[in-house]
N, C-alpha and C positions, 0 to 999 in steps of 0.2 A: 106639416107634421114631419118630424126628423124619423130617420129611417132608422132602426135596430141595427146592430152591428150584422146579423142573421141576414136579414131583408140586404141590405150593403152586399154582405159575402155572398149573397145569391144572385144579386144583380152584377154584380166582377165576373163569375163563372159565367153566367147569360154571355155578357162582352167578348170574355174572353175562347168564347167557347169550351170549355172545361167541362168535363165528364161528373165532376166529385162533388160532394153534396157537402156546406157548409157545417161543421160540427160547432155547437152550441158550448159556451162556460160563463155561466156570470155575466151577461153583457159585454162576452163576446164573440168571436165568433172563429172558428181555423179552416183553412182550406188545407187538407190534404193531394196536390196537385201530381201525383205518385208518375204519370207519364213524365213530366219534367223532372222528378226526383227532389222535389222542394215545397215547399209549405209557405202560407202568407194568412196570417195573424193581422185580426183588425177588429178595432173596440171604436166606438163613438163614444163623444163626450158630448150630448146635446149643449150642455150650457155653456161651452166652446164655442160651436158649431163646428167644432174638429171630429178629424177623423186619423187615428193612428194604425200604422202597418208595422209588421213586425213579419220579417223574413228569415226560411234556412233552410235545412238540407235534410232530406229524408234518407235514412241511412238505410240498407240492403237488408235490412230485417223488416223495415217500416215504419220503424219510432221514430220522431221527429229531434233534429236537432235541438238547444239552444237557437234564441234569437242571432241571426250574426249581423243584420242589419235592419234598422228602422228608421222612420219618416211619420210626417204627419201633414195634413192638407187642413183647410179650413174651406171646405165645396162639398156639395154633392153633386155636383157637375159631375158627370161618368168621363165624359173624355178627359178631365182634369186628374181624374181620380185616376184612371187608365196610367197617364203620363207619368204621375207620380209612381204609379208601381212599377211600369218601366226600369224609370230609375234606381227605385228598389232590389230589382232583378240585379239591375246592373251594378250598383254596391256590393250586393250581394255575392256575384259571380266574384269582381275582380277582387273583391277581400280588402275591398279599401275601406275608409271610416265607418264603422256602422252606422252612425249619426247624422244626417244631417247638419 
C-alpha cells in the first residue's frame, strides 16, 4: 500500500529528527522546519509511484516562501528519499536550478 503524502511527511521528520508536525492540503502534505528556517512540500502521485519535493524559505514572520526548488523520486525507500532531500536542501541553499 502507497503511503499518503501525511504518513511520507511524518516518516521525513521521524528520520530527520524534526520537531514540526506535517500540515495537511489536498493530498499533500508541508513541513514547516522553522529551526532550519525552511519548509519542504511533498505530494505523492500513487499511480507514478512518485513522490514530489517542493522547497523554501520561511521568512521572520513565519509564512512560507514560494517554492524555490524541487525534485521528485520514484521510492519509498527512506534513505533514498533522505538523499534526494539532501540534494534539495542543497539547490535550495545555493540558488541554483530549482528543477531538476
Amino acid at each position: 500500500m502507497e503511503m499518503t503524502a501525511y504518513e511520507l511527511a511524518t516518516r521525513i521528520t521521524e528520520a530527520r529528527g524534526w520537531t514540526c508536525t506535517p500540515q495537511s492540503f489536498d493530498g499533500q502534505a508541508r513541513l514547516m522546519v522553522l529551526e532550519e528556517q525552511r519548509w519542504l512540500g511533498v505530494t505523492t502521485v500513487p499511480a507514478q509511484s512518485a513522490t514530489h519535493g517542493h522547497a523554501g524559505t520561511i521568512r521572520a514572520d513565519g509564512t512560507p516562501t514560494a517554492s524555490v526548488a524541487e525534485t521528485s523520486a520514484h521510492s519509498t525507500d527512506m534513505d533514498g528519499l533522505l538523499q534526494e532531500l539532501e540534494r534539495l536542501w542543497k539547490r535550495r541553499d545555493s540558488g541554483g536550478p530549482p528543477h531538476l
